[in-house]
FIDREN-905521 format. One record per residue (C-alpha): residue number from 1; residue in one letter; y, x, z. Coordinates in pm, 1 decimal, padded with zeros to 6 digits, m for minus. Each point is the difference from the previous one (the first is absolute). Example, Ala and Ser with C-alpha at 12.3 -4.5 7.8 and 13.67 -1.06 7.14 Angstrom:
<i: 1 aa: A v: m00450.0 u: 01230.0 w: 00780.0>
<i: 2 aa: S v: 00344.0 u: 00137.0 w: m00066.0>
This chain:
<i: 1 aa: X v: 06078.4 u: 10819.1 w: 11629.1>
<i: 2 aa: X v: m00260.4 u: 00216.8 w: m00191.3>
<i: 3 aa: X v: m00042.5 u: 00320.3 w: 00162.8>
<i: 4 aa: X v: 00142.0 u: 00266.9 w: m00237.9>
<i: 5 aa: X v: 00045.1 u: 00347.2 w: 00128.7>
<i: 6 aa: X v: 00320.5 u: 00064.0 w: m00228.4>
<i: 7 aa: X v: 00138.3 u: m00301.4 w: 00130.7>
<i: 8 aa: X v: m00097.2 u: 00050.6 w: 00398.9>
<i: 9 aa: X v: 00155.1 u: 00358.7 w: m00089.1>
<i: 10 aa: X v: 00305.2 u: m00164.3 w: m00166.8>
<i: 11 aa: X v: 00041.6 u: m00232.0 w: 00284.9>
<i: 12 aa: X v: 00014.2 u: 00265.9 w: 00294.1>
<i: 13 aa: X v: 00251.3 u: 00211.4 w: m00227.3>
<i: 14 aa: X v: 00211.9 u: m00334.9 w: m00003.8>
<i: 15 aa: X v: m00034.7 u: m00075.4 w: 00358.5>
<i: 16 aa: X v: 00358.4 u: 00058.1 w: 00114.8>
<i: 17 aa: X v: 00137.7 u: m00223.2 w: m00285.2>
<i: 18 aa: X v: m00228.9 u: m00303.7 w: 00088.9>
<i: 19 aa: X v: 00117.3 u: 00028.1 w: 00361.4>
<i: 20 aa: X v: 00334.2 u: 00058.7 w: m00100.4>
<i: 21 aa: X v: m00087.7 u: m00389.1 w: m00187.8>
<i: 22 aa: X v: m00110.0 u: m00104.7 w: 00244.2>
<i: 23 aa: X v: 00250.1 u: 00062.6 w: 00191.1>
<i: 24 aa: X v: 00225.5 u: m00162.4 w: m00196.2>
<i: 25 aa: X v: m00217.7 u: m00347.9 w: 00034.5>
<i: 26 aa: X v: m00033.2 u: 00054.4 w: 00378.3>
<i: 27 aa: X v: 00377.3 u: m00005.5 w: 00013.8>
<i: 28 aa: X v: 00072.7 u: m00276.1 w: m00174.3>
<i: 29 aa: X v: m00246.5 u: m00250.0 w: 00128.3>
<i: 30 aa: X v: 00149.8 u: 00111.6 w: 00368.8>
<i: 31 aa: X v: 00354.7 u: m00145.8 w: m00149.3>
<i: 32 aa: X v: m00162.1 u: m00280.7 w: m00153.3>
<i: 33 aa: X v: m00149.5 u: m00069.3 w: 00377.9>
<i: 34 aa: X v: 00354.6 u: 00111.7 w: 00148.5>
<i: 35 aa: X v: 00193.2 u: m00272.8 w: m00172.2>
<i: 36 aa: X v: m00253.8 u: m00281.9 w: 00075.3>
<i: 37 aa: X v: 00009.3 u: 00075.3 w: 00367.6>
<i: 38 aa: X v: 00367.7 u: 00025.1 w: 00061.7>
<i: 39 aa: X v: 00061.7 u: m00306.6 w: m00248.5>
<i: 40 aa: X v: m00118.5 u: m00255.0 w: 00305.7>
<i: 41 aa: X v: 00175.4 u: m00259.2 w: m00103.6>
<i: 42 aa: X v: 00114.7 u: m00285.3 w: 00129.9>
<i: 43 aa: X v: m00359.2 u: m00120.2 w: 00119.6>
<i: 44 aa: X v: m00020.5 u: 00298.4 w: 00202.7>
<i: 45 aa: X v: 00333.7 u: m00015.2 w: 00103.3>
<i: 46 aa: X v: m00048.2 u: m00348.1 w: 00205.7>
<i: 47 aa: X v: m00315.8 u: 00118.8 w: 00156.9>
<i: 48 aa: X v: 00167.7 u: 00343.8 w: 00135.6>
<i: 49 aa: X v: 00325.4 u: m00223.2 w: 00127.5>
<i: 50 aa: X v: m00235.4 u: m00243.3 w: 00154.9>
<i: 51 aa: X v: 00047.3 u: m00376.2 w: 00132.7>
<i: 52 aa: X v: 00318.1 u: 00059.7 w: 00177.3>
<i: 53 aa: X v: 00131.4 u: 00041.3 w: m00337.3>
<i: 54 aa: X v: m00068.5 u: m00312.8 w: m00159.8>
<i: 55 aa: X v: 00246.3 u: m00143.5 w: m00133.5>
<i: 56 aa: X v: 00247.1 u: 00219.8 w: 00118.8>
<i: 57 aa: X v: 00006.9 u: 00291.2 w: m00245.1>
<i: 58 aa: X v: m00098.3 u: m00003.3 w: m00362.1>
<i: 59 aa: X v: m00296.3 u: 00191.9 w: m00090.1>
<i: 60 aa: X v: 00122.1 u: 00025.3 w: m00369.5>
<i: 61 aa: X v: 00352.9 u: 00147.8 w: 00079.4>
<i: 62 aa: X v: m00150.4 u: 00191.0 w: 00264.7>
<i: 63 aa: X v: m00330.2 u: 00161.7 w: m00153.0>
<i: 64 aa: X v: 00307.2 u: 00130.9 w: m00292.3>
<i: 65 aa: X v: 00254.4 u: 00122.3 w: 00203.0>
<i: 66 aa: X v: m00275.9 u: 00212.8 w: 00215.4>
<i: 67 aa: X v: m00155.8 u: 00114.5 w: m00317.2>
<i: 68 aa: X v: 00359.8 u: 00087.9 w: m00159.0>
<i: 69 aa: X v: m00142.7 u: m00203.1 w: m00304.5>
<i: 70 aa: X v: m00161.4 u: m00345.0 w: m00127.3>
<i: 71 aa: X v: m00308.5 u: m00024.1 w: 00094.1>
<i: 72 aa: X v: m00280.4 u: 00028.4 w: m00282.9>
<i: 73 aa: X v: m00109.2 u: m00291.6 w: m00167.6>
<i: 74 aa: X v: m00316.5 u: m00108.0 w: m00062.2>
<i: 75 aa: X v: m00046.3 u: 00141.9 w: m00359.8>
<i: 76 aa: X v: 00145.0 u: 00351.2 w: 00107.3>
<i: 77 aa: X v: m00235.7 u: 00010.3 w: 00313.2>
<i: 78 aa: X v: m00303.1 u: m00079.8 w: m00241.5>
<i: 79 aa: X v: 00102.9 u: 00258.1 w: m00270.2>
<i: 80 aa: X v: 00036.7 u: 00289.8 w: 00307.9>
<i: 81 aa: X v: m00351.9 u: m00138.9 w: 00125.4>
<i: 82 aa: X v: m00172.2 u: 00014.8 w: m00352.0>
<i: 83 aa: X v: 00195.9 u: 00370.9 w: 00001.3>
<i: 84 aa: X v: m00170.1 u: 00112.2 w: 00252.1>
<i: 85 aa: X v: m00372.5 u: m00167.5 w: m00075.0>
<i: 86 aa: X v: 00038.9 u: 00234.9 w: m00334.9>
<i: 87 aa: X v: 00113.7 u: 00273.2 w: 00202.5>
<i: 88 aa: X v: m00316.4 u: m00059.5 w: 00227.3>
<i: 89 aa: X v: m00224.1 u: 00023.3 w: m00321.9>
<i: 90 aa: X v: 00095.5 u: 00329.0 w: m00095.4>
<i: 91 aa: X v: 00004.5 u: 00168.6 w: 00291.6>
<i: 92 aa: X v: m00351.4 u: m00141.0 w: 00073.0>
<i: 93 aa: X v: m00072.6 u: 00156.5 w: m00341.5>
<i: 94 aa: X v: m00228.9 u: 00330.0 w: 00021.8>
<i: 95 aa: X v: 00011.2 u: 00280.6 w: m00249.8>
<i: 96 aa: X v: m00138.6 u: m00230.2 w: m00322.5>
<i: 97 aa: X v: 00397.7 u: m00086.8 w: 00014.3>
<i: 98 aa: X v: 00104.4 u: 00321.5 w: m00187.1>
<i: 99 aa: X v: m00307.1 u: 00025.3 w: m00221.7>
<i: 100 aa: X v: 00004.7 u: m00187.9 w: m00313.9>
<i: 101 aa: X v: m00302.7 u: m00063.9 w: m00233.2>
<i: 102 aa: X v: 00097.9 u: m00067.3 w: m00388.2>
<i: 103 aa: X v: m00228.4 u: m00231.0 w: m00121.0>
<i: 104 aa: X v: m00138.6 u: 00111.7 w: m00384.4>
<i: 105 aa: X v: 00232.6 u: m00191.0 w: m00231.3>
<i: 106 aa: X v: 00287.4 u: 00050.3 w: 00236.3>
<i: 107 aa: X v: 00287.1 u: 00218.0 w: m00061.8>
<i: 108 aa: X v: 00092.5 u: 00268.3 w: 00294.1>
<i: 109 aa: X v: 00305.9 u: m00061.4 w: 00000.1>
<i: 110 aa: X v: m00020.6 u: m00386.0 w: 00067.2>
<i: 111 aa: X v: m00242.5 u: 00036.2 w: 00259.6>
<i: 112 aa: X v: 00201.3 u: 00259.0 w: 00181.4>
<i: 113 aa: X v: 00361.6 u: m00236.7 w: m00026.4>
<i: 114 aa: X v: m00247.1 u: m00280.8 w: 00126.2>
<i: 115 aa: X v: m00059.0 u: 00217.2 w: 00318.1>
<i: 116 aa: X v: 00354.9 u: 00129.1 w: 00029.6>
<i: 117 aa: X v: 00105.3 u: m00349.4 w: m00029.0>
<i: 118 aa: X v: m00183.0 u: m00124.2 w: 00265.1>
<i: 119 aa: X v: 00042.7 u: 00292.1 w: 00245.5>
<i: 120 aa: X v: 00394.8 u: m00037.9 w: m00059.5>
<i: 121 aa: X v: m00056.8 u: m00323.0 w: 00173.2>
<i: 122 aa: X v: 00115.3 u: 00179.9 w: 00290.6>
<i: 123 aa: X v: 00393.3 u: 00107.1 w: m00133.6>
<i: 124 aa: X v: 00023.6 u: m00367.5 w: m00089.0>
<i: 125 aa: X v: m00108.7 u: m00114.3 w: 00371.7>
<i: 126 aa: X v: 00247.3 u: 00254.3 w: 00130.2>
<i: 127 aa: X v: 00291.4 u: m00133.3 w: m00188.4>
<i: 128 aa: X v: m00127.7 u: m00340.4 w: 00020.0>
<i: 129 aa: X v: 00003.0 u: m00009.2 w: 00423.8>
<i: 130 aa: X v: 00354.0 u: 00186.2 w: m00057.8>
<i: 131 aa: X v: 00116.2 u: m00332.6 w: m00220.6>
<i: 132 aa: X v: m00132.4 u: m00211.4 w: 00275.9>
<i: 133 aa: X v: 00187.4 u: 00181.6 w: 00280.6>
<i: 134 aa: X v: 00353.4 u: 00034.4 w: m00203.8>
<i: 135 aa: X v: 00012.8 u: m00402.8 w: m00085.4>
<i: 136 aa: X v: m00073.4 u: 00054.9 w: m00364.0>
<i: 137 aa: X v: m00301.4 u: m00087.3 w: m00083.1>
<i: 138 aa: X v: m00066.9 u: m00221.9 w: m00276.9>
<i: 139 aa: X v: m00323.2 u: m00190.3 w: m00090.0>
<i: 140 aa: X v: 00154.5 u: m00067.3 w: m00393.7>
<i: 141 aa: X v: 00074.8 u: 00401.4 w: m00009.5>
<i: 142 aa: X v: m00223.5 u: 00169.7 w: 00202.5>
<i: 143 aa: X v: m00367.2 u: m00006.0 w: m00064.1>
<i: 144 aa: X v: m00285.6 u: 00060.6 w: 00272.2>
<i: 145 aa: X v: m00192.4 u: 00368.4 w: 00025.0>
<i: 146 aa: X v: m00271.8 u: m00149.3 w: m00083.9>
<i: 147 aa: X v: 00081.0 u: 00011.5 w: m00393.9>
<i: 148 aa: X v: 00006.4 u: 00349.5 w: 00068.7>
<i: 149 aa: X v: 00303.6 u: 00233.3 w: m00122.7>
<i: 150 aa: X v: m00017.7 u: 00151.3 w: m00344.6>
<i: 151 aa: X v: 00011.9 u: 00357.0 w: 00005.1>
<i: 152 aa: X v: 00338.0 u: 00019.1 w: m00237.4>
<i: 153 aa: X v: 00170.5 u: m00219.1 w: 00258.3>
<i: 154 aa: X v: m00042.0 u: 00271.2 w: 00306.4>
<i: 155 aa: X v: 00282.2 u: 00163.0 w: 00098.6>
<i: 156 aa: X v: 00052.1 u: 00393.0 w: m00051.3>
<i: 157 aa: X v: m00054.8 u: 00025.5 w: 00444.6>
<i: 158 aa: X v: m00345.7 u: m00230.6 w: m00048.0>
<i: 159 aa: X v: m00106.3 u: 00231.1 w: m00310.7>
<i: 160 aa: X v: 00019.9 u: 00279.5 w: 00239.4>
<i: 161 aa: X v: m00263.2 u: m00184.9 w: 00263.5>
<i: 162 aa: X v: m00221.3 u: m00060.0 w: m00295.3>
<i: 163 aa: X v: m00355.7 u: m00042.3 w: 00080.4>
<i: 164 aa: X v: m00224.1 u: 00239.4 w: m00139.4>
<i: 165 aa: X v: m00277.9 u: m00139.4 w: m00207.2>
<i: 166 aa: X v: m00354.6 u: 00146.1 w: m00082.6>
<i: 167 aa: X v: m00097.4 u: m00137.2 w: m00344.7>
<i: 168 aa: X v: m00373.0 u: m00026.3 w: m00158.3>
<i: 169 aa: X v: 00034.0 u: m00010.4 w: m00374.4>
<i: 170 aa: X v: m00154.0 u: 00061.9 w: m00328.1>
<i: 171 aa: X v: 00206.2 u: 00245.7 w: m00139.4>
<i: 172 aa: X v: 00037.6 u: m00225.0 w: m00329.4>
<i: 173 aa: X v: 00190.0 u: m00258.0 w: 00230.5>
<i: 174 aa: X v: 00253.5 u: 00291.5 w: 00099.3>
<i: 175 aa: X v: 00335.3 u: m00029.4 w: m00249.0>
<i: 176 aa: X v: 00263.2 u: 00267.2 w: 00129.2>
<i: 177 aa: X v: 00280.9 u: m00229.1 w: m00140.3>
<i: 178 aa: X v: m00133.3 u: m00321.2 w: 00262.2>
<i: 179 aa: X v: 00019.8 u: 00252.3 w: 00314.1>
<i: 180 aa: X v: 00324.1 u: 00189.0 w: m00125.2>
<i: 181 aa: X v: 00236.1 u: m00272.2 w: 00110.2>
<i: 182 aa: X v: m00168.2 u: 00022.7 w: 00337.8>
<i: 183 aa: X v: 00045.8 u: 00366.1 w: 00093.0>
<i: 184 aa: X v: 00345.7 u: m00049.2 w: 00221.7>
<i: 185 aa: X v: 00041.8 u: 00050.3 w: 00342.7>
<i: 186 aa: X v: m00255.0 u: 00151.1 w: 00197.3>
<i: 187 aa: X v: m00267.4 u: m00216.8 w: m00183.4>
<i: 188 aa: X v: m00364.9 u: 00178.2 w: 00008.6>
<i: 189 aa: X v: m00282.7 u: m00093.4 w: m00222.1>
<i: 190 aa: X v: m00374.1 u: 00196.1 w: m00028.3>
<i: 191 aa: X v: m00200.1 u: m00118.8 w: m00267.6>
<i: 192 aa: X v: m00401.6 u: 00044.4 w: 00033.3>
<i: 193 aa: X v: m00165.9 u: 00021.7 w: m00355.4>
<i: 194 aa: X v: m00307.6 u: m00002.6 w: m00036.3>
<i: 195 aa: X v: m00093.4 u: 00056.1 w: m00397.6>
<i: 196 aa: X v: 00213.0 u: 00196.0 w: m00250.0>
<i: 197 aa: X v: 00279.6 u: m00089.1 w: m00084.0>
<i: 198 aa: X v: 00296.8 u: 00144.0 w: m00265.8>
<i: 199 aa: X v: 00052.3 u: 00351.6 w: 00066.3>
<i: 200 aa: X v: 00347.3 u: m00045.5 w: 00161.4>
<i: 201 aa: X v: 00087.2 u: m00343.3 w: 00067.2>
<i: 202 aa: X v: 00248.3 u: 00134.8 w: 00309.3>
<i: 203 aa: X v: 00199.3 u: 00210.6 w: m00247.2>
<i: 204 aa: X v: 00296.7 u: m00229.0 w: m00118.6>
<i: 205 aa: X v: 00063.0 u: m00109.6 w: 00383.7>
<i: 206 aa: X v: 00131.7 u: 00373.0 w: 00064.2>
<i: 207 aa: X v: 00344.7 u: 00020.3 w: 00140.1>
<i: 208 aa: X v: 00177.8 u: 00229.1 w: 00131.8>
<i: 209 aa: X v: m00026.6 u: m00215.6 w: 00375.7>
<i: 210 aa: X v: m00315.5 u: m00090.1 w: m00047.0>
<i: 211 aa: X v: m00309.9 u: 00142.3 w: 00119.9>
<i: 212 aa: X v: m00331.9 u: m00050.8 w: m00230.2>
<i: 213 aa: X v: m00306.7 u: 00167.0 w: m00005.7>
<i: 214 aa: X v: m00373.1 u: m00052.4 w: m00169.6>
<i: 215 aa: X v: m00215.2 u: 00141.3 w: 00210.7>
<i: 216 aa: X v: m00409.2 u: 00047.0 w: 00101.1>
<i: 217 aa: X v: 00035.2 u: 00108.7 w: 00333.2>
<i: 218 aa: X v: 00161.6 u: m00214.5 w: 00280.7>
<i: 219 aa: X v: 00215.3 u: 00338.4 w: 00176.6>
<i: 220 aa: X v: 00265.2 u: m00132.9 w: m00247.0>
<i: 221 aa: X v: 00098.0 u: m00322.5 w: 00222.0>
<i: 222 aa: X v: 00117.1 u: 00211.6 w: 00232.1>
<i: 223 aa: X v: 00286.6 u: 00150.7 w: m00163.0>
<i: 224 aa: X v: 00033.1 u: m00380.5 w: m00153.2>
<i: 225 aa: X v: 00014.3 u: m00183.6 w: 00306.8>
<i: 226 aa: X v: 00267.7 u: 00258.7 w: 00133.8>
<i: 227 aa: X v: 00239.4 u: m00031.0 w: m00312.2>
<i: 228 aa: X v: 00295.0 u: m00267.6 w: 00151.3>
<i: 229 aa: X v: 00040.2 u: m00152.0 w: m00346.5>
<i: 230 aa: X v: m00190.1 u: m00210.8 w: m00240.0>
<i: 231 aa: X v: m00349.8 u: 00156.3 w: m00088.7>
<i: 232 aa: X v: m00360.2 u: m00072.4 w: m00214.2>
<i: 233 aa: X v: m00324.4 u: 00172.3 w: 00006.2>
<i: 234 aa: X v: m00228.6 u: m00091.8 w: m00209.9>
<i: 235 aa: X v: m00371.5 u: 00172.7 w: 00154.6>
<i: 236 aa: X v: m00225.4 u: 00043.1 w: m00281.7>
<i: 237 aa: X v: m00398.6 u: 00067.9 w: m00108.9>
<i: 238 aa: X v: 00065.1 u: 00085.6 w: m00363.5>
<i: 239 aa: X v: 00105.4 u: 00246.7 w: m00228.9>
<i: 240 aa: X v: 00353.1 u: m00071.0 w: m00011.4>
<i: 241 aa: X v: 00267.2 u: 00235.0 w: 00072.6>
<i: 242 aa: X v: 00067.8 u: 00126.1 w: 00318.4>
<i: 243 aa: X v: 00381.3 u: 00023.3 w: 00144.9>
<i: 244 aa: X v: 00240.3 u: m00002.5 w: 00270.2>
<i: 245 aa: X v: 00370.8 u: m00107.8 w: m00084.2>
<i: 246 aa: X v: 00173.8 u: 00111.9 w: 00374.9>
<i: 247 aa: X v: 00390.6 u: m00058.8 w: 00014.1>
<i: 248 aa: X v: 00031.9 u: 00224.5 w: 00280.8>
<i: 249 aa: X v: m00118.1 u: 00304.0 w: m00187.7>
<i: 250 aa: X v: 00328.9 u: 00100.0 w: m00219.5>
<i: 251 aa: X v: 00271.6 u: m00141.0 w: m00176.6>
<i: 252 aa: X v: m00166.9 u: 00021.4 w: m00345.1>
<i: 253 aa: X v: m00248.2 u: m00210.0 w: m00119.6>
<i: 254 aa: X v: m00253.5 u: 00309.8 w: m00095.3>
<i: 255 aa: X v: 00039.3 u: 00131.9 w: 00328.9>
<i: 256 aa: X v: m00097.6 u: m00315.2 w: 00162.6>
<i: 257 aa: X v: m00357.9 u: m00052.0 w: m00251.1>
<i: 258 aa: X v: m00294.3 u: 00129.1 w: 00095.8>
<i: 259 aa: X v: m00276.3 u: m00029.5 w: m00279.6>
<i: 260 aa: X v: m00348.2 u: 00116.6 w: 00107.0>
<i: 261 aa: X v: m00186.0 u: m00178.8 w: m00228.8>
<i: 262 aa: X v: m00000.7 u: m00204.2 w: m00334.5>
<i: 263 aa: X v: m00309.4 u: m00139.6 w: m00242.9>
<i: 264 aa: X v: m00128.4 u: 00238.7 w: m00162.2>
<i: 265 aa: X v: m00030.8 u: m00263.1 w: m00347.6>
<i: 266 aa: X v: 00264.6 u: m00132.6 w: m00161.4>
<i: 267 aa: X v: 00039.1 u: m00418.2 w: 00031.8>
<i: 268 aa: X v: m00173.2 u: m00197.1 w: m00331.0>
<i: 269 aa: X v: m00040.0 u: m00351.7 w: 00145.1>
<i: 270 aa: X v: 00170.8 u: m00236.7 w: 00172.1>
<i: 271 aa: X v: m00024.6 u: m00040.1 w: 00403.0>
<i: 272 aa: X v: 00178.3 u: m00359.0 w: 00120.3>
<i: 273 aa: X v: 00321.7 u: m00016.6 w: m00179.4>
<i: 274 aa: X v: 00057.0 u: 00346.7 w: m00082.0>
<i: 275 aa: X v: m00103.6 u: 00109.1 w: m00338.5>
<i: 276 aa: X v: m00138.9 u: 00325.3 w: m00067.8>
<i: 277 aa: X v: 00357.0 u: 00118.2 w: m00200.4>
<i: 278 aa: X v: 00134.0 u: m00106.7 w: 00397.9>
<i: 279 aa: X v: m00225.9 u: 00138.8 w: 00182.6>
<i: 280 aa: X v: 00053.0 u: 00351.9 w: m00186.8>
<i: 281 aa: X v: 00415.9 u: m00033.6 w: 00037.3>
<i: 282 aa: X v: m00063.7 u: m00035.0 w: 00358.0>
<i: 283 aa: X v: m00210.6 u: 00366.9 w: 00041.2>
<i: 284 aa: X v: 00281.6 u: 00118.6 w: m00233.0>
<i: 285 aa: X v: 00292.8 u: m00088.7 w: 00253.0>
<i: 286 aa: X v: m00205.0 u: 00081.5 w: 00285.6>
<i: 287 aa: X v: m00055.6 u: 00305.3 w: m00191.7>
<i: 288 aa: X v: 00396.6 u: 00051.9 w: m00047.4>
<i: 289 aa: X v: 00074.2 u: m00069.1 w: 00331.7>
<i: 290 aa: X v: m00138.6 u: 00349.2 w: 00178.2>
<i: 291 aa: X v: 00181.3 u: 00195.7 w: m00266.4>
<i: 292 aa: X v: 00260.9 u: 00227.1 w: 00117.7>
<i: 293 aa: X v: 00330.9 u: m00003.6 w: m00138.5>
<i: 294 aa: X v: 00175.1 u: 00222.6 w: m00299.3>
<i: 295 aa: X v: 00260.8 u: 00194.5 w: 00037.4>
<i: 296 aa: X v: 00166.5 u: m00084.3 w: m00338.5>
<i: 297 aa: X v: m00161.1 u: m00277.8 w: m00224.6>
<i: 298 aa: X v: m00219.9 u: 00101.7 w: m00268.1>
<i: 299 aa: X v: 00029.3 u: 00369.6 w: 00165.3>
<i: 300 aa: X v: m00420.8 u: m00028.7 w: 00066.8>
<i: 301 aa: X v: 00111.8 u: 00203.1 w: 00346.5>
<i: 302 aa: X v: m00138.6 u: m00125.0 w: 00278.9>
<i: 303 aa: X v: 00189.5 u: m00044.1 w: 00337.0>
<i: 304 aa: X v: m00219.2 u: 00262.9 w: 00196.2>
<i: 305 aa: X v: 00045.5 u: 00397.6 w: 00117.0>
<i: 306 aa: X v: m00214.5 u: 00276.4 w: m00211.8>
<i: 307 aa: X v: m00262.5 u: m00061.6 w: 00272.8>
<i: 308 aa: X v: m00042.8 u: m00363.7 w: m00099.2>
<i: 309 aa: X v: 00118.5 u: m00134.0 w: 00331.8>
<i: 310 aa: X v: 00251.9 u: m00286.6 w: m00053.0>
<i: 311 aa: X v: 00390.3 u: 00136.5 w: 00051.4>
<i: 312 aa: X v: 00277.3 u: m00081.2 w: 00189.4>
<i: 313 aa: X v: 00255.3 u: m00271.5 w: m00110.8>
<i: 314 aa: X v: 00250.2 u: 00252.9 w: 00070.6>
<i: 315 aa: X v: m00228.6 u: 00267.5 w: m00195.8>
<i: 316 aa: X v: m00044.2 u: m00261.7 w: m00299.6>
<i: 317 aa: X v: 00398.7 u: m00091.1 w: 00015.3>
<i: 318 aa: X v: 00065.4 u: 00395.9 w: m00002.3>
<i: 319 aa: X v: m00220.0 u: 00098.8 w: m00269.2>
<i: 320 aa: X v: 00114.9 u: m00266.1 w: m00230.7>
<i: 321 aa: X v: 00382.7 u: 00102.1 w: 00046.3>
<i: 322 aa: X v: m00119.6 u: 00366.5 w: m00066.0>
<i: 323 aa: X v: m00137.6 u: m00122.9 w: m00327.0>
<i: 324 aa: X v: 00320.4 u: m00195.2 w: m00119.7>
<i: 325 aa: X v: 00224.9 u: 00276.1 w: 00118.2>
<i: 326 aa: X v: 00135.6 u: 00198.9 w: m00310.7>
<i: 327 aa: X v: m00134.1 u: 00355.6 w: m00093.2>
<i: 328 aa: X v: 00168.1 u: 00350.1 w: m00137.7>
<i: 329 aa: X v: 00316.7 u: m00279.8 w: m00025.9>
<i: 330 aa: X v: m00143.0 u: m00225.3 w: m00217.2>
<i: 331 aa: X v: m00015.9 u: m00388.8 w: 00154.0>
């Protein structure tokens, strides 16, 4: 792996989630190994019973009713074994596991589902060995982990073990409308660019559960890595703008925004796919998005106290009643 202080950074504030990961692997590989040791068979069977048993008891009917099931066959004990070899892989795997590269001509987005893909290996071993156990499995229906499992096929409980992923990109590569589809569960992406790029290309992934930032400084993966929901950092060297989109901070979106910084020119060329017209509408919502509520449409009154400090629900609900209650009689 190329040695990248945003990404060493990036890794140590993701730490806990790769172990957590890892976790995850470690415990399935030990089933994998579980159900190959206590499926003997009958092989095993006649050399535990020994010569006295020779032709006296039958292995086969034995080996099942000890086990409490039929013993695996020879295509279920090589899918388990080629489980666990893939298993094996990952675990040996070091850190280069949850960084991806994007190669120039590549799209983000594809590289990252390529990754995703292959880590998710793991939640199709797990259910895989669980097939095997219960009887089920079969080799016209079932497919081996080591296709790797699409990230649309996990399952809300896998989303939530989601790998985190450190991504080197050109910031032309990045489309917010590839990674937008990804941002479920507790799924956790930083993005290292290292030329400019548009001037907000993080602004249409905003949600109100999702946490997104552009940022310079690397203090921001802290409060990213300790959001338990889906998040993306993108860590810049530019000129683009400068935010922090935190769920936890209120209920409305412009008390969740933090703008410190935006270009100081307006947009009048194209960067990747997004035309300068684009690249202007996205400043203009991200603009739109740190602006406090009106009390009344069109009323040009700002939601805030005389002092300028930001009211009260309560306060705002109360003054606007106030406003539409009648005077001297008249409604």
């Amino acid at each position: 792996m190329q040695s990248d202080e945003r990404a060493n950074a990036a890794l140590s504030a993701l730490r806990p989630q790769i172990a957590l990961f890892r976790y995850v692997i470690s415990g399935t590989q030990e089933r994998a190994r579980n159900t190959l040791a206590s499926e003997s068979g009958p092989n095993q069977t006649r050399i535990t019973l020994g010569d006295f048993a020779a032709g006296l008891i039958d292995a086969d009917r034995f080996a099942m009713i000890s086990a409490g099931a039929p013993p695996l066959d020879t295509i279920a004990r090589a899918v388990v074994e080629r489980t666990a070899e893939v298993l094996e892989s990952l675990l040996k795997a070091g850190d280069e596991l949850f960084v991806v590269d994007v190669k120039d001509g590549m799209r983000a987005g594809d590289a990252i589902r390529a990754r995703l893909a292959h880590l998710g290996a793991v939640f199709a071993a797990s259910a895989l060995v669980e097939l095997v156990r219960r009887r089920t499995y079969d080799s016209a229906l079932h497919s081996l982990p080591t296709a790797g499992h699409p990230f649309e096929k996990w399952t809300t409980g896998e989303r939530m073990l989601a790998p985190p992923l450190i991504v080197r990109a050109r910031g032309p590569n990045v489309d917010a409308f590839d990674l937008a589809p990804l941002m479920d569960g507790c799924v956790r992406i930083v993005l290292l660019f290292d030329e400019e790029c548009s001037p907000a290309p993080l602004v249409r992934i905003i949600s109100p559960g999702t946490f997104v930032a552009q940022a310079t400084e690397t203090a921001v993966l802290e409060k990213f890595a300790d959001y338990e929901g889906p998040a993306l950092v993108a860590l810049m060297r530019g000129s683009e703008a400068r935010f922090v989109h935190d769920p936890r901070a209120g209920a409305a979106m412009w008390q969740r925004m933090r703008v410190t910084s935006t270009p100081d020119t307006s947009p009048r060329k194209s960067v990747g796919s997004r035309s300068a017209w684009q690249q202007r509408d996205d400043l203009a919502l991200l603009k739109s998005f740190v602006e406090p509520p009106s009390l009344t449409p069109g009323s040009g009154r700002s939601a805030t106290s005389g002092n300028g400090v930001a009211m009260d629900p309560v306060e705002r609900l109360t003054a606007w009643l106030i406003e539409q209650s009648p005077r001297d009689g008249v409604a």
